[in-house]
C-alpha positions in Angstrom: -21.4 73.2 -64.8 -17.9 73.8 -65.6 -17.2 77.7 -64.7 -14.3 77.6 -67.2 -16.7 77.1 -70.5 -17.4 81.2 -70.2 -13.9 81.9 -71.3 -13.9 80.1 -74.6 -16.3 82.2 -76.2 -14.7 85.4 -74.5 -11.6 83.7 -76.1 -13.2 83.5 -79.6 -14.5 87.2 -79.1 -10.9 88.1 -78.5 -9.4 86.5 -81.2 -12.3 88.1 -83.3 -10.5 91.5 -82.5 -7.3 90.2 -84.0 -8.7 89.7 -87.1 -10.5 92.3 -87.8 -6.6 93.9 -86.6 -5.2 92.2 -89.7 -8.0 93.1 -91.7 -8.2 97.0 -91.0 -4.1 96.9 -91.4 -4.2 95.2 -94.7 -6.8 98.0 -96.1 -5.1 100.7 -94.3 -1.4 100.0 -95.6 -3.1 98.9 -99.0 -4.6 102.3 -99.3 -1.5 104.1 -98.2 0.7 102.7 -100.8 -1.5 103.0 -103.6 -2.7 106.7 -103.0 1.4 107.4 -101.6 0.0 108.6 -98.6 2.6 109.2 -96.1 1.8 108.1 -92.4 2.4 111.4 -90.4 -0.5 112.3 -92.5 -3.0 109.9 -90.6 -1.4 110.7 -87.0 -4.9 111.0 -85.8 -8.5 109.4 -86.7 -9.6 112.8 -87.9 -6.4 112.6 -90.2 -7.0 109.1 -91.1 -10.3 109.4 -91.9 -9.7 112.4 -94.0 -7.1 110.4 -95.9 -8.6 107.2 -96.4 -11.4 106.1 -97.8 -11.5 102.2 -97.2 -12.6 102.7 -93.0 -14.9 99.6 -93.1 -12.4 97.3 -90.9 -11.6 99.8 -88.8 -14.6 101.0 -87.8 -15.2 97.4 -86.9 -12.3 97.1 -84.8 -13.3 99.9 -82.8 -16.8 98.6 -82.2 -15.6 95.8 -81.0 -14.4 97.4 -78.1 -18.0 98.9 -77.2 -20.4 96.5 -76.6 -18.7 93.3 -76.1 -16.9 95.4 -73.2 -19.9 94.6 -71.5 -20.3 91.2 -72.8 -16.6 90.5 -71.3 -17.4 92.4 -68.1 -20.5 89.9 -67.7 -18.5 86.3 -68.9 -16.1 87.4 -65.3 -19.0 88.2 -63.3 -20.1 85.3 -63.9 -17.0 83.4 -63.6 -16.5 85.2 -60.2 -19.7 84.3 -58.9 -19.7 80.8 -60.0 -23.3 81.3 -61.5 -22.5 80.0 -65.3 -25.5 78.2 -66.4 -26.2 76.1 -69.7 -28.7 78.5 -71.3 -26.1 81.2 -69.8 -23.6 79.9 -72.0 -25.6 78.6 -74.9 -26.7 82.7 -74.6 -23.0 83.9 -74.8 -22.5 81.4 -77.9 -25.2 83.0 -79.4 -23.8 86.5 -78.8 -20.1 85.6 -80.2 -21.5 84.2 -83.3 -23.9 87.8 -83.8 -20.7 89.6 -83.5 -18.3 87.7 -86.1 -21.6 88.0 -88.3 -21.9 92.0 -87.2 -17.7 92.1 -88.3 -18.2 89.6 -91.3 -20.9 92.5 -92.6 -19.1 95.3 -91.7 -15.9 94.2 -93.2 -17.3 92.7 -96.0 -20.3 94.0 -98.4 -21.2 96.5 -95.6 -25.1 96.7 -96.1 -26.3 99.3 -93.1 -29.3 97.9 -92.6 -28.3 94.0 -92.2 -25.7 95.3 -90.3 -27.7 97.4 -88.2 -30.2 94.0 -88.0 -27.5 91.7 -86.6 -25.9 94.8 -83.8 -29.6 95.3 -82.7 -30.2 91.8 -81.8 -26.4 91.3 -80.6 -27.5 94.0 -78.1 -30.8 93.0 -77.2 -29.4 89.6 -76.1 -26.7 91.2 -73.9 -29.1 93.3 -72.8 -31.3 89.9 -71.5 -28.3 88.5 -70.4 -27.8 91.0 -67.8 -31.1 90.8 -66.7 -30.8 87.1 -66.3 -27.4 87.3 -64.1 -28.5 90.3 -62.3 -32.1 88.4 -61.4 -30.1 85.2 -60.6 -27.5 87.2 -57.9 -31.2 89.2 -56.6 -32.3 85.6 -55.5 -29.2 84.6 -54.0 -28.6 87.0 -51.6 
């Protein structure tokens, strides 16, 4: 299998990020204008969060630099180790798509529960994805 598969989902992760980015902006300078809060006065998340009330996107944005952390770590071990396999990757398609779906609540209608549906399997599938890789590298050496 082609080792260089694993980064386009990583890719697609990544460009996830920057979305949410634009998203979290747009509400954040949205808010600021229309409530004339001045910037200094969200120097800090405590600030910010004080301040604003519209925290949906980033919230999401910082999330997504949680989990997947590990889901990225994983895509480059198994780059490294030249151990990609088919379900492997079908497996890291799968998780991509949970996380736009986990961002796509969060930003959007924001219903805890659904939300809390979608990160729960998200991190059960990592969770068997490291267990996979780790069991495969444990019967090669």
């Amino acid at each position: 299998m082609n080792q260089n598969l694993i980064f386009f989902p990583m890719a697609v992760l990544a460009l996830l990020s920057f979305v949410v980015t634009g998203f979290m902006l747009r509400s954040r300078i949205g808010e600021m204008k229309r409530k004339r809060i001045h910037p200094q006065k969200t120097a800090s998340r405590a600030q910010a969060i004080a301040s604003l009330n519209d925290t949906n996107a980033a919230d999401n944005y910082l999330n997504l630099f949680e989990m997947p952390v590990l889901f990225y770590a994983l895509c480059l071990a198994l780059y490294v180790t030249q151990m990609l396999s088919a379900p492997m990757l079908v497996a890291a398609w799968a998780y991509v798509g949970l996380r736009c779906l986990h961002s796509f609540i969060h930003v959007g209608y924001n219903k805890v529960m659904h939300r809390f549906q979608v990160f729960a399997t998200s991190a059960v599938l990592l969770l068997l994805m490291w267990l996979g890789f780790l069991a495969q590298l444990w019967m090669k050496t």
